[in-house]
Structures are given as C-alpha cells and as structure tokens.
N, C-alpha and C positions, 0 to 999 in steps of 0.2 A: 264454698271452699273447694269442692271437689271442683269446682267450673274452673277457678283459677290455676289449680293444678292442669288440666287439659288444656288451657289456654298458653302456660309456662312448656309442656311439653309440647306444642303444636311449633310453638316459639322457637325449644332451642332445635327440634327439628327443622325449620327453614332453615335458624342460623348455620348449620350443620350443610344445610344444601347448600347455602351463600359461600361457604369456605371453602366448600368443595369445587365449587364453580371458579373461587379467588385463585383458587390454586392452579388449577387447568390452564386457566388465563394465563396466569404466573409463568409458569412452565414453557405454555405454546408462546408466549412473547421470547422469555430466555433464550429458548432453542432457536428461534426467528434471529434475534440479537446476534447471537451466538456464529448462526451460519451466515448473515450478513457481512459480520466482520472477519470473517474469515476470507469470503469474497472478496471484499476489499482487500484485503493482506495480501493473499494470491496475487488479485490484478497487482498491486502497487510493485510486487517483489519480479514479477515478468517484466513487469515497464524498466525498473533499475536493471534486471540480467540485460532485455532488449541495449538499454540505454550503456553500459559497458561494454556490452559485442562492439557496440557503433564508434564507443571511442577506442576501443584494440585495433579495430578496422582501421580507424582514420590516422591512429600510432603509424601500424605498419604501413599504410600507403605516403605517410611524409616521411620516414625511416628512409621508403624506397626509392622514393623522387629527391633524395638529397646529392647534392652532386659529391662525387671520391672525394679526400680530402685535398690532392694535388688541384682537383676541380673548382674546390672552395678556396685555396689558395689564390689561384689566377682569378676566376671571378675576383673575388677582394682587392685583389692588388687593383686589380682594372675600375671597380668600382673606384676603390680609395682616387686615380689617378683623375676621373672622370671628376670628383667633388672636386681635386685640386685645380683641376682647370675652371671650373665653374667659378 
C-alpha cells in the first residue's frame, strides 16, 4: 500500500512538472503570437499610410497639370470640332 501511495505521489509530482512545462509553452507561443501579429499590423498600416501619401501625391500632381478652365474650354471646343470633321 505504502508503495502505491509513493508511486501516486511520484505521479502527480511529474504531472505537476508536465503543466508547468504546458504552461511555459503556453505563454512563450502567446507572447510569440501576440508580437507576430502585431508586426504584421504595423507593416500592413505603413504600407496603407505609404499607399495614401501616393495617391494625395498623384491628386495634387493632376489637380496641377489640369489646364485653367478658359484652357478646358478651347481645348474641348477644338477637340469637339476635330471629331466633327472626322
């Protein structure tokens, strides 16, 4: 009897050490998980700011290259006259 008793505490002492280890594990994956996708998140949110500077950029540089409206005018008229003869 007494043998099985030492043999049940030897027991739930490993299982004691196994959960301790389970846990550890646990934890250092989470934390791993954790700052992974955070990395990710970061890069993804630079690439969208990147990706919106490029189109304010590209805004203002057609904004700038549009001709005056009296500009747009004459062109059109000229174009318009250019189909009619075509």
């Amino acid at each position: 009897m007494k043998q099985n008793m030492v043999k049940t505490s030897e027991m739930m002492t490993l299982l004691d050490s196994l959960l301790e280890q389970v846990d550890l594990v646990d934890k250092a994956m989470s934390t791993s998980i954790n700052e992974t996708f955070t990395h990710c998140e970061e890069t993804y949110m630079e690439q969208v700011h990147r990706i919106d500077q490029s189109l304010q950029e590209i805004e203002v540089a057609v904004y700038e290259s549009m001709p005056s409206g009296t500009e747009w005018s004459r062109s059109r008229s000229r174009r318009e006259m250019v189909l009619h003869t075509v």
